[in-house]
DRENDRENVEX-306312 format. One record per residue (C-alpha): residue number from 1; residue in three letters; y, x, z. Coordinates in steps of 0.2 Angstrom, whole numbers, plus 5000, padded with zeros to 4 digits. Layout:
BEGIN
seq / type / Y / X / Z
NUM / ALA / Y / X / Z
...
This chain:
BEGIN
seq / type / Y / X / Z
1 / UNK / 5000 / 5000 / 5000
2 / UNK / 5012 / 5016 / 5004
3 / UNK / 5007 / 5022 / 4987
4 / UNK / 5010 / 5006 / 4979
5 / UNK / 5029 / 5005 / 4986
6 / UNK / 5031 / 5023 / 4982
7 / UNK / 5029 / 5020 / 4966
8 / UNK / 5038 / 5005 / 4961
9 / UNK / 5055 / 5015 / 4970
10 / UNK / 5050 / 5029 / 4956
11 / UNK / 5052 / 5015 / 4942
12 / UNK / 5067 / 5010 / 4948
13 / UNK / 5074 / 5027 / 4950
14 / UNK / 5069 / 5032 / 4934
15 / UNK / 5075 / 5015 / 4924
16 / UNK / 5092 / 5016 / 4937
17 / UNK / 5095 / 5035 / 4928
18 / UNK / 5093 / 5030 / 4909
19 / UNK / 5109 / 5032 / 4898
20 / UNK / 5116 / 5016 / 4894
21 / UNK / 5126 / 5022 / 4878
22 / UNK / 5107 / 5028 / 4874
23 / UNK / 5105 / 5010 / 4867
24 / UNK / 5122 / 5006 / 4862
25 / UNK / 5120 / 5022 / 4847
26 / UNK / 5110 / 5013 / 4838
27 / UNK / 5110 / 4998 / 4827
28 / UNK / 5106 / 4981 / 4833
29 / UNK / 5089 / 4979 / 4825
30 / UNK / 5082 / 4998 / 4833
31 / UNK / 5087 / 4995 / 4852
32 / UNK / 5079 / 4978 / 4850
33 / UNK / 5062 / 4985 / 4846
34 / UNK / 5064 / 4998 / 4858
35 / UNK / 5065 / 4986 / 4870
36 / UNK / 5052 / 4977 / 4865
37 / UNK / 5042 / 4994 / 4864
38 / UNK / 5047 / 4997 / 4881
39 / UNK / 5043 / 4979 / 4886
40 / UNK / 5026 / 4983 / 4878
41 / UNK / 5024 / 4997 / 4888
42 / UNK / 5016 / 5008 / 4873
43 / UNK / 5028 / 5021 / 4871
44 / UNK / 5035 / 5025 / 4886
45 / UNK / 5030 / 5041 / 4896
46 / UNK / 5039 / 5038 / 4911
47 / UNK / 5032 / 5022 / 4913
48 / UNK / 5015 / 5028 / 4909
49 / UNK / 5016 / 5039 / 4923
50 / UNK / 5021 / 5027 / 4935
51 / UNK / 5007 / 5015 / 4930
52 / UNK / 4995 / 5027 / 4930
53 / UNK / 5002 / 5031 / 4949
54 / UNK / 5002 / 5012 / 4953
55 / UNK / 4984 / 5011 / 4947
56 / UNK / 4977 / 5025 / 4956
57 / UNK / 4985 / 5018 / 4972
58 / UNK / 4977 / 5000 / 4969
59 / UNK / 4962 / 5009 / 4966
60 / UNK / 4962 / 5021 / 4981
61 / UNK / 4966 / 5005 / 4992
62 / UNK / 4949 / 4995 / 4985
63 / UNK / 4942 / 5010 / 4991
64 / UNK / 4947 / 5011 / 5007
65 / UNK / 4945 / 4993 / 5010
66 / UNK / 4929 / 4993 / 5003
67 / UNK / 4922 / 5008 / 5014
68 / UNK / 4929 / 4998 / 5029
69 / UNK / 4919 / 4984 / 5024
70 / UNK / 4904 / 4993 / 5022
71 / UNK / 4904 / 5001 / 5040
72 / UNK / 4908 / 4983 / 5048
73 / UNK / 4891 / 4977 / 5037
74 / UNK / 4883 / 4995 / 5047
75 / UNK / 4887 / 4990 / 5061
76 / UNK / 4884 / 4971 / 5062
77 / UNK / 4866 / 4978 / 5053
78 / UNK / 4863 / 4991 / 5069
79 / UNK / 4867 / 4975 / 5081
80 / UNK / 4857 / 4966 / 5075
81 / UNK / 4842 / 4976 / 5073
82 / UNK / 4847 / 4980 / 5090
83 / UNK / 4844 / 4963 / 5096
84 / UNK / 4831 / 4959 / 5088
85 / UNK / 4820 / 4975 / 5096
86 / UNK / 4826 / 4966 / 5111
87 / UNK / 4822 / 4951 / 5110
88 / UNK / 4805 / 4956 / 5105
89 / UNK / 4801 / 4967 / 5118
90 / UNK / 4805 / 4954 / 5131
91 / UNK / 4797 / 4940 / 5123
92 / UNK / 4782 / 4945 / 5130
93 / UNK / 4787 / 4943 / 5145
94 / UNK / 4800 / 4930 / 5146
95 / UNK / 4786 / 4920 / 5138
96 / UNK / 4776 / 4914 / 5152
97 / UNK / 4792 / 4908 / 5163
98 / UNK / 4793 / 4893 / 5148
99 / UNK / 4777 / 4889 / 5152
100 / UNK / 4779 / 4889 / 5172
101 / UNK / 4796 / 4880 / 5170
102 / UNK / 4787 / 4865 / 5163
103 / UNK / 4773 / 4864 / 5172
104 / UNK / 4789 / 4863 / 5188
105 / UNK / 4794 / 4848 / 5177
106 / UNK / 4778 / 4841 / 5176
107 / UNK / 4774 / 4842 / 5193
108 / UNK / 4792 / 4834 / 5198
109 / UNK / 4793 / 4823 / 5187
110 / UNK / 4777 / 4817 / 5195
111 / UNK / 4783 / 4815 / 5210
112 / UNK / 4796 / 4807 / 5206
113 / UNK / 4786 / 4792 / 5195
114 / UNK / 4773 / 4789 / 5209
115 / UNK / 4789 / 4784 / 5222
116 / UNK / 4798 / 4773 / 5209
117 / UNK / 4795 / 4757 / 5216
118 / UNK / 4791 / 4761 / 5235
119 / UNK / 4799 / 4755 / 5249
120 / UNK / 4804 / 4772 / 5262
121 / UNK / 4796 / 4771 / 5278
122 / UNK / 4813 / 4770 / 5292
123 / UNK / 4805 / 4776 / 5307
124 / UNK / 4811 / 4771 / 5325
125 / UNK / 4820 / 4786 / 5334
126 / UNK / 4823 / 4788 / 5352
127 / UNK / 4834 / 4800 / 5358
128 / UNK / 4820 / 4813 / 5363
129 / UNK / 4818 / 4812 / 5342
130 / UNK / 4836 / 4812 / 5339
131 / UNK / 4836 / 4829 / 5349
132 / UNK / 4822 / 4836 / 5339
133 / UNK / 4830 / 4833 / 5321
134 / UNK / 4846 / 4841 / 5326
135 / UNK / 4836 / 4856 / 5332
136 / UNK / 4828 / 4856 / 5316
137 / UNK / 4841 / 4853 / 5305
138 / UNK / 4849 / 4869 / 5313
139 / UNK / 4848 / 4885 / 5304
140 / UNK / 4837 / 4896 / 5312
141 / UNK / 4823 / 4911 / 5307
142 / UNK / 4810 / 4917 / 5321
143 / UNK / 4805 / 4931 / 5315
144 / UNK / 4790 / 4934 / 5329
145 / UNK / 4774 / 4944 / 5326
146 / UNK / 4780 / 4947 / 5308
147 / UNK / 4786 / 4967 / 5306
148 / UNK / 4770 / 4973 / 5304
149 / UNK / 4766 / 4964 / 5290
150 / UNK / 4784 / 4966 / 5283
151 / UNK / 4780 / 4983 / 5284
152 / UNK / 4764 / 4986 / 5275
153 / UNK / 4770 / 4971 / 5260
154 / UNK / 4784 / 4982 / 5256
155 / UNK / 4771 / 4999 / 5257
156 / UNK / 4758 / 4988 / 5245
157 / UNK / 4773 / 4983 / 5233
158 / UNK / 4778 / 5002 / 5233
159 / UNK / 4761 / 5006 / 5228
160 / UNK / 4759 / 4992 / 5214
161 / UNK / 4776 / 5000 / 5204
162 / UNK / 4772 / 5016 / 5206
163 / UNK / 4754 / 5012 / 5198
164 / UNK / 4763 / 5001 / 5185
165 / UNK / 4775 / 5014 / 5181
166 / UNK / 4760 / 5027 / 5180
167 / UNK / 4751 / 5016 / 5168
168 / UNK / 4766 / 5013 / 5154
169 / UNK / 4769 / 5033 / 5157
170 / UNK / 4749 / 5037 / 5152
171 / UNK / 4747 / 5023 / 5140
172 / UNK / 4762 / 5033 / 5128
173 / UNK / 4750 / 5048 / 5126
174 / UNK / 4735 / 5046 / 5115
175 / UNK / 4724 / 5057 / 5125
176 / UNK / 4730 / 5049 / 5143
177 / UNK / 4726 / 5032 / 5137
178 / UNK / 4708 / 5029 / 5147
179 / UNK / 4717 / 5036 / 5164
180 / UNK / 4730 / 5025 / 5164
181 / UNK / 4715 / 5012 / 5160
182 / UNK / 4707 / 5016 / 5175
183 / UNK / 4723 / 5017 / 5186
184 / UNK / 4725 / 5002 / 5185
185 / UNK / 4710 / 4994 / 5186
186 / UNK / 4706 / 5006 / 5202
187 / UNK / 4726 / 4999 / 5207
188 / UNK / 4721 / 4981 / 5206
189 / UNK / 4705 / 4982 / 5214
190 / UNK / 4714 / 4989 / 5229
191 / UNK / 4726 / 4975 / 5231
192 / UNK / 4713 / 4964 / 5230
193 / UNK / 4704 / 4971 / 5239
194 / UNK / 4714 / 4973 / 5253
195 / UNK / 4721 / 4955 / 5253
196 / UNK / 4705 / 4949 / 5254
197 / UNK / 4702 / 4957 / 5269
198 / UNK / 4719 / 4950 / 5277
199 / UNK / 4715 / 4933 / 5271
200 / UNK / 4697 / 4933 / 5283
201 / UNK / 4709 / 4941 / 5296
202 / UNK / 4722 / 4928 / 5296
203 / UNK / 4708 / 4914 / 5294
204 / UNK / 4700 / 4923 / 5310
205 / UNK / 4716 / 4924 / 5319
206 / UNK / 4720 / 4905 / 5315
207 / UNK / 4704 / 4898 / 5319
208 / UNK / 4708 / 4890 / 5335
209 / UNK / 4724 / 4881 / 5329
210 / UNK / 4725 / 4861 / 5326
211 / UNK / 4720 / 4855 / 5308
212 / UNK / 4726 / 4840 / 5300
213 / UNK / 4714 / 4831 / 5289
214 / UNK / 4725 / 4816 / 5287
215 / UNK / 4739 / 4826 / 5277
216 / UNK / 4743 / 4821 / 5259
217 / UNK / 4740 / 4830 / 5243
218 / UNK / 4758 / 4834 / 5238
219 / UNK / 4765 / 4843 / 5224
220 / UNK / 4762 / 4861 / 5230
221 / UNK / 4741 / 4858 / 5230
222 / UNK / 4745 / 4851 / 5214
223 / UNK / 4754 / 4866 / 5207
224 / UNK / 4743 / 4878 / 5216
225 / UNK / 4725 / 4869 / 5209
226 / UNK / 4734 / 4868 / 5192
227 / UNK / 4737 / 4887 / 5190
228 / UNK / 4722 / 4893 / 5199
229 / UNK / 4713 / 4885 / 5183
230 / UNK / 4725 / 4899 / 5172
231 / UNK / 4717 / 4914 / 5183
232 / UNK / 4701 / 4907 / 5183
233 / UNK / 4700 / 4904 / 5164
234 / UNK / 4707 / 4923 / 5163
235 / UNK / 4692 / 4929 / 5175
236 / UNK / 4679 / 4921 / 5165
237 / UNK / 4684 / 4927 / 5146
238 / UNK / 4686 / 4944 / 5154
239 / UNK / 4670 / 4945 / 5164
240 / UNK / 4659 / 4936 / 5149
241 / UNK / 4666 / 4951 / 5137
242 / UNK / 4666 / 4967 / 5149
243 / UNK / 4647 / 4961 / 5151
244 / UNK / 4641 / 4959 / 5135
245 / UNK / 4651 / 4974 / 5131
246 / UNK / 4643 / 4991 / 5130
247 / UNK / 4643 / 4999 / 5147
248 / UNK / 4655 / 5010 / 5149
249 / UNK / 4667 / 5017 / 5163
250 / UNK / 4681 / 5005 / 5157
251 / UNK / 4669 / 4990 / 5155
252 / UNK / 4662 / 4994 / 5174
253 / UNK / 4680 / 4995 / 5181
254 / UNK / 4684 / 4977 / 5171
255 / UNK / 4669 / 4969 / 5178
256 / UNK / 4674 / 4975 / 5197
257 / UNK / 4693 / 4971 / 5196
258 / UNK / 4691 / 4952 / 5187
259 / UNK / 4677 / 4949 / 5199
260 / UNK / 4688 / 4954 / 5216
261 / UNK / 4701 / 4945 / 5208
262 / UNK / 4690 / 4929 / 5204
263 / UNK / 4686 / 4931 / 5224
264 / UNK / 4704 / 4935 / 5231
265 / UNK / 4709 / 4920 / 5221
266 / UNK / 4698 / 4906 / 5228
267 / UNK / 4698 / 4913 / 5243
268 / UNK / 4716 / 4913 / 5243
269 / UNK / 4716 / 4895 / 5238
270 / UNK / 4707 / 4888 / 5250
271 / UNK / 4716 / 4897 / 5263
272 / UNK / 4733 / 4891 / 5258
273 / UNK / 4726 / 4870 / 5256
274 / UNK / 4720 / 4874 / 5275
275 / UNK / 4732 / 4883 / 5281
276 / UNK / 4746 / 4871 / 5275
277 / UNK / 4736 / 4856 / 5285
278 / UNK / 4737 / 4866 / 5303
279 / UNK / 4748 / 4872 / 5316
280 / UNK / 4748 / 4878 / 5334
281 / UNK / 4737 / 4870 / 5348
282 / UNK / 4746 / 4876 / 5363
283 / UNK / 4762 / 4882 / 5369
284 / UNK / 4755 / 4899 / 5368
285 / UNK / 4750 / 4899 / 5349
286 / UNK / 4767 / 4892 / 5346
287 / UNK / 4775 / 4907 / 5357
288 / UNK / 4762 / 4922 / 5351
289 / UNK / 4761 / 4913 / 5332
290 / UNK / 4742 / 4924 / 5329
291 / UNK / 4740 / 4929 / 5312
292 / UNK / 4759 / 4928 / 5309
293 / UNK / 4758 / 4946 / 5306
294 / UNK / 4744 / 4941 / 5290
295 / UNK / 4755 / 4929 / 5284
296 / UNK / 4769 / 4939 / 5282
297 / UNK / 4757 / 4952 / 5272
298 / UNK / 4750 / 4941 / 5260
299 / UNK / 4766 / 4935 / 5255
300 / UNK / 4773 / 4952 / 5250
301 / UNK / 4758 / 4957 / 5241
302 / UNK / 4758 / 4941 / 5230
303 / UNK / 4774 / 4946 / 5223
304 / UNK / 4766 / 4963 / 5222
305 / UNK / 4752 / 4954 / 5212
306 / UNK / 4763 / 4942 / 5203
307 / UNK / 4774 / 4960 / 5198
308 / UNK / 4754 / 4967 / 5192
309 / UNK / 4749 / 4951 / 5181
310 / UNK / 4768 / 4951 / 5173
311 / UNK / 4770 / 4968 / 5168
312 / UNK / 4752 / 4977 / 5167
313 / UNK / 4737 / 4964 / 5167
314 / UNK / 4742 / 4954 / 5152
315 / UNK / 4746 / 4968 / 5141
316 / UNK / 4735 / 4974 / 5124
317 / UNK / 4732 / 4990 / 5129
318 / UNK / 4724 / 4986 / 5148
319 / UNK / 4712 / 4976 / 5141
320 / UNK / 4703 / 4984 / 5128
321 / UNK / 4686 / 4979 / 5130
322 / UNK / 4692 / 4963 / 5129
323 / UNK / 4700 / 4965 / 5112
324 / UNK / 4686 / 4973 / 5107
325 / UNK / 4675 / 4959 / 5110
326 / UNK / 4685 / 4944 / 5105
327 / UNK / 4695 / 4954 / 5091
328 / UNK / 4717 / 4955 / 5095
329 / UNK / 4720 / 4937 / 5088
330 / UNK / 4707 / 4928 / 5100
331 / UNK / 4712 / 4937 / 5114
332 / UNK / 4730 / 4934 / 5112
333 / UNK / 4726 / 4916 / 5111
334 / UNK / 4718 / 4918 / 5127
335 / UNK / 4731 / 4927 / 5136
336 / UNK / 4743 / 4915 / 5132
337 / UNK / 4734 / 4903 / 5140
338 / UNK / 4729 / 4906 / 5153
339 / UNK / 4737 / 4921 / 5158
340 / UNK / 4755 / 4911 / 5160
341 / UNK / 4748 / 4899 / 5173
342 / UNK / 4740 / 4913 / 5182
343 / UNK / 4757 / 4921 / 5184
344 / UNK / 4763 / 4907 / 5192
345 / UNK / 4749 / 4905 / 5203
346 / UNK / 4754 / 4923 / 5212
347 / UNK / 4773 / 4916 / 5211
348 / UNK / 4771 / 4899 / 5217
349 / UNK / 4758 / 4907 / 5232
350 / UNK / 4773 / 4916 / 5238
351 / UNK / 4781 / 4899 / 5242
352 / UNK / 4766 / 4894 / 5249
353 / UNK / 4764 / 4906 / 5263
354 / UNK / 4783 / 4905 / 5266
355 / UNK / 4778 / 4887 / 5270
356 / UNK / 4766 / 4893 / 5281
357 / UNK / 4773 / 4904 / 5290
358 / UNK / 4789 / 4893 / 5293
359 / UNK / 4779 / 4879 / 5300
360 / UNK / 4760 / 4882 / 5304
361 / UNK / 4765 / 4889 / 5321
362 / UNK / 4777 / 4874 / 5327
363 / UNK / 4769 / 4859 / 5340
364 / UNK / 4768 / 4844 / 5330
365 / UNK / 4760 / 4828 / 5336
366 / UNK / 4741 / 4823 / 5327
């Protein structure tokens, strides 16, 4: 544009400069078809420099517009490939939250069409009750018998990313592939192992508290029934292919973790429907709270587990005998299956054991 502007003061300039007594030297007829030659623009040096100028200029600017245009397309190109790596690396695991957000939906929406049309019981309070629900509308955490447990959650959680870190760090070299295989399925049969020893001690601890029977199913059994079915569908397609696999170290190490896991898992679900139907006895289980401690444990390490399942168990490469078996498309049909619900089973067991250890130790009436 600077050129351009340049250029046209030059024209001027130059035309500004001409002789005027140039024209008037000749005959009419001769300066008319000079002008008319210069109108042309045929003859006329100057003005062929200066056009040639101009032109340069316009072209110089397409140029520069044009490369200016190009990097925008770059860069809008490089975003966008940008995103698009993204969002495909976390698909895999923003997946599975779609999948537990409905089944939420589900079980509220339940809920909410099996009370249309009821009337709500209005209970008789005395002031003794009136008492009570102010105490427990106040907001309050007892935090008894629990530091233990707290403690080693947060050491087993330690351990689960440290083992999930070690696993992507080994599954990136060709030759370290099989060890990172078999850390983590020596990782997970651990943890399970381990929570299923806490969840025998917590059962023994419990034992002599007050069990409800006349409680309702309500909307966490529901929840927790409906994704067990997710880990237990998982358990079965892994067990059924590490066995009628070749036997190998990696098929061996598959068989052990699905079948501690399978074992952890039902164990752990019967505990929670149980232990979600009792509390304390005496004033002394409501002031001791036995098996607190366990409670506390087994919460922590779901998350733990829940972390395990996300970002390590449903992965291609830590289950190869399976892909071996059922071939990558089967198995990824399977996965998405069941491996979503089984997700939200170590998720929504969190909340269960918080219920649980909010309320199993207070005094409440038959």
């Amino acid at each position: 544009m600077v050129q351009i502007i340049m250029t046209q003061a030059i024209t001027r300039k130059v035309l500004s400069t001409r002789s005027p007594g140039h024209i008037d030297s000749n005959d009419h007829h001769a300066g008319k078809e000079r002008s008319l030659n210069y109108e042309s623009h045929h003859e006329n040096p100057v003005y062929n420099l200066v056009n040639s100028s101009v032109n340069l200029g316009r072209k110089l600017h397409a140029v520069m517009n044009s490369q200016d245009n190009d990097n925008l397309t770059d860069d809008s190109c490089q975003w966008a490939d940008m995103m698009s790596k993204a969002v495909e690396a976390s698909g895999t695991y923003l997946y599975p939250c779609t999948i537990e957000y409905s089944l939420m939906c589900a079980g509220i929406l339940y809920v909410m069409w099996k009370n249309v049309g009821t009337k709500p019981r209005i209970p008789r309070h005395s002031e003794q009750d009136s008492d009570e629900d102010e105490r427990r509308h106040k907001m309050s955490v007892d935090c008894t018998s629990s530091s233990r447990g707290l403690f080693l959650g947060i050491l087993i959680t330690v351990g689960t990313i440290i083992s999930i870190i070690a696993f992507y760090m080994l599954n990136h070299k060709e030759e370290m592939k099989s060890s990172g295989i078999i850390l983590a399925h020596l990782s997970e049969t651990a943890i399970y192992t381990v929570t299923l020893v806490a969840l025998f001690l917590a059962a023994y601890r419990m034992k002599d508290m007050t069990f409800h029977s006349d409680h309702e199913v309500d909307l966490e059994d529901i929840l927790v029934l409906i994704s067990f079915t997710g880990l237990l569908a998982f358990n079965i397609f892994s067990l059924t292919a590490s066995v009628l696999s070749e036997v190998t170290t990696q098929s061996g190490l598959t068989i052990l973790s699905n079948l501690l896991m399978l074992i952890q898992a039902t164990t752990q679900t019967l505990f929670m429907l149980a232990g979600d139907r009792m509390t304390a006895s005496t004033e002394a289980q409501a002031r001791k709270k036995p098996g607190r401690e366990f409670i506390t444990f087994l919460l922590i390490s779901n998350f733990a587990m829940w972390a395990l399942n996300t970002f390590e168990t449903q992965t291609p490469q830590h289950n190869p005998v399976q892909v071996e078996f059922y071939g990558a498309t089967a198995w990824a049909i399977f996965t998405h299956i069941s491996v979503p619900l089984g997700i939200y089973y170590r998720f929504h067991s969190t909340v269960c054991f918080s219920n649980i250890w909010k309320n199993a130790w207070k005094r409440k009436s038959h």
